[in-house]
Structure formats: structure tokens, C-alpha cells
N, C-alpha and C positions, 0 to 999 in steps of 0.2 A: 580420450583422444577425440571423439566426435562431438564432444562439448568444445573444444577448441574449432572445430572446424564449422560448426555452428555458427560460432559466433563471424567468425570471417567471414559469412555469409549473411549476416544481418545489413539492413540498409542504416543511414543515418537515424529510420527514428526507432529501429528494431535497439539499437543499440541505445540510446535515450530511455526505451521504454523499458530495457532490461537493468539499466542500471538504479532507475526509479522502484523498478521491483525488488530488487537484492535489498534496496535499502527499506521497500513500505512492506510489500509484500513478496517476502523472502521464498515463500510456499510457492511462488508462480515464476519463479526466478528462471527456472531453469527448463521453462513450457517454452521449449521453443517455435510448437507451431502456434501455439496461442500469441505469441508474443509477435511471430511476421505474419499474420492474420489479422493483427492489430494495425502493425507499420505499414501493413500493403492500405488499408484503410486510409491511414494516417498520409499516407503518401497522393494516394488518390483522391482525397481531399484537395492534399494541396495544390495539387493537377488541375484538378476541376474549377478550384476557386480564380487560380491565374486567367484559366479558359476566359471565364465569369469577368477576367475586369478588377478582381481582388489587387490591391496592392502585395507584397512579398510580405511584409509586415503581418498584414491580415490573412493571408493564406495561412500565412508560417501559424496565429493565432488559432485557425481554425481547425487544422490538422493537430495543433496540440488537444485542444479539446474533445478532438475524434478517440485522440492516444489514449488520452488520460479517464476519458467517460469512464464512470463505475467504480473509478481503482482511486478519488481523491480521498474518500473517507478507510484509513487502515485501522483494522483491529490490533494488528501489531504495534503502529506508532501507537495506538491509544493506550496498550498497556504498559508499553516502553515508559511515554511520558507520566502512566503512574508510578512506576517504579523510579523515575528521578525524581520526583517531586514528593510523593510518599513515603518512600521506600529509598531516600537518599545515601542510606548507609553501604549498600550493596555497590560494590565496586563497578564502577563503568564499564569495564572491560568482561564483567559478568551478565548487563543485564542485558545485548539479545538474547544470551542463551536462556534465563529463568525467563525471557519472553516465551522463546522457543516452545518450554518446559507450561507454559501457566495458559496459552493461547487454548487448545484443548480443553482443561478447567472451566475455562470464559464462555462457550462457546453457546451454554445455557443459557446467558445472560445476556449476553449478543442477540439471540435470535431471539428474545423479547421485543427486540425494537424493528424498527421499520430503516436501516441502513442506507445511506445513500452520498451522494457526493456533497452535500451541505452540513451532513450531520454535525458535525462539531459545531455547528453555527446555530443550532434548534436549541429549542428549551429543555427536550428530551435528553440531552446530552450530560446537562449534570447531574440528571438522573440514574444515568449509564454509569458514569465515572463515578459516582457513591455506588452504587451499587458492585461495583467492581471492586473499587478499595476494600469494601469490606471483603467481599469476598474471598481476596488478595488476602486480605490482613489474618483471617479466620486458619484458611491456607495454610499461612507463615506459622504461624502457630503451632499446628499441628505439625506441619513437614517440616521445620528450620528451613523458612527461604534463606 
């Protein structure tokens, strides 16, 4: 019941930013003072940029940026999208949860790299995703993903 009442009490971007999490990062879904420590950010942004002469456009811009700092690059979507694209056979309706199940596993392999909001865009990244397939793959093997 207080997950319900939570949520009534988020602002517009508390709730933007929750619903971004369920979907990237599912682990922080449910941090709600992280999440209106975020939007109160997000909001006071957008406060300040209007103060500033910003168009609504460009506030509304700059507060999402505020939101989303740190949380564009997900360990989750990264194994998700190996598992559709590698690991295609595993029913869609299965694969957050062997996300859920393999994110832990990863997490070795993850904190090799230097993580951040561009990363899928570095050269380091397809270094990541092979390294992770295999690992994946090694995995399946042994466990029947």
C-alpha cells in the first residue's frame, strides 16, 4: 500500500523517471527517495532555466538531462538486447526475467569498463557485448538458459 501512495505523490518528472527505471533500470524502480531527489532536481532545473530566459522547449530539454544524468547507458537493456539478438530463441515474455537471473553473473564484466552515458556509442562497447555473449553463451550451457 505505501508503494501506491508513493507513487501519488511523485511530480511529473518523478513519474517519467520511474517509469524509465521499471523499464532500464528495474533495480531502482522502486527507490523512491532516489527517484524525487532526482525530479525535485529535474524540476528545479526547469525553474531556474525559465528564471534564466530558457524557452519551455529548452528548460523542458534541460531538466530531462538533469533526470536522466548517469541512468542513459543500462546494464539491463544491454543484456536484454543480447538476449534478443543472440539468444533469439528464448521467449520474449521470458527474457527480463533471465535478465533479472544473468545481471549478477555480468557484473564481473561490467566493472571492467569505465560505464557511462555514451557508452554504447565508444569503441569499448563491442568489446563489452562479445564479452558478455560469451559469457552468456558459456552460462547457457552449463545452466539451460
Amino acid at each position: 500500500m505505501k508503494s501506491k501512495n508513493n507513487l501519488k505523490e511523485l511530480s511529473y518528472y518523478g513519474l517519467l523517471l520511474r517509469s524509465y527505471l521499471k523499464e532500464s533500470h528495474p533495480e531502482k524502480a522502486d527507490d523512491f527517495q532516489y527517484i524525487k531527489s532526482r525530479s525535485d532536481i529535474a524540476a528545479e532545473t526547469y525553474s531556474n532555466a525559465i528564471k534564466d530566459g530558457y524557452s519551455h522547449d529548452r528548460a523542458a530539454e534541460m531538466a530531462s538531462q538533469s533526470l536522466y544524468s548517469g541512468l542513459l547507458f543500462s546494464k539491463f537493456d544491454t543484456i536484454r538486447n543480447i538476449l534478443w539478438e543472440e539468444f533469439s530463441y528464448i521467449p520474449e515474455n521470458e527474457v527480463d526475467q533471465k535478465v533479472l537471473a544473468l545481471l549478477p553473473l555480468c557484473e564481473e564484466v561490467f566493472a571492467g569498463y569505465n560505464l557511462h552515458d555514451e557508452f554504447a556509442y565508444s569503441s569499448e562497447y563491442d568489446q563489452l557485448y562479445t564479452e558478455l555473449v560469451g559469457l552468456i553463451d558459456i552460462w547457457e550451457e552449463e545452466n539451460e538458459l
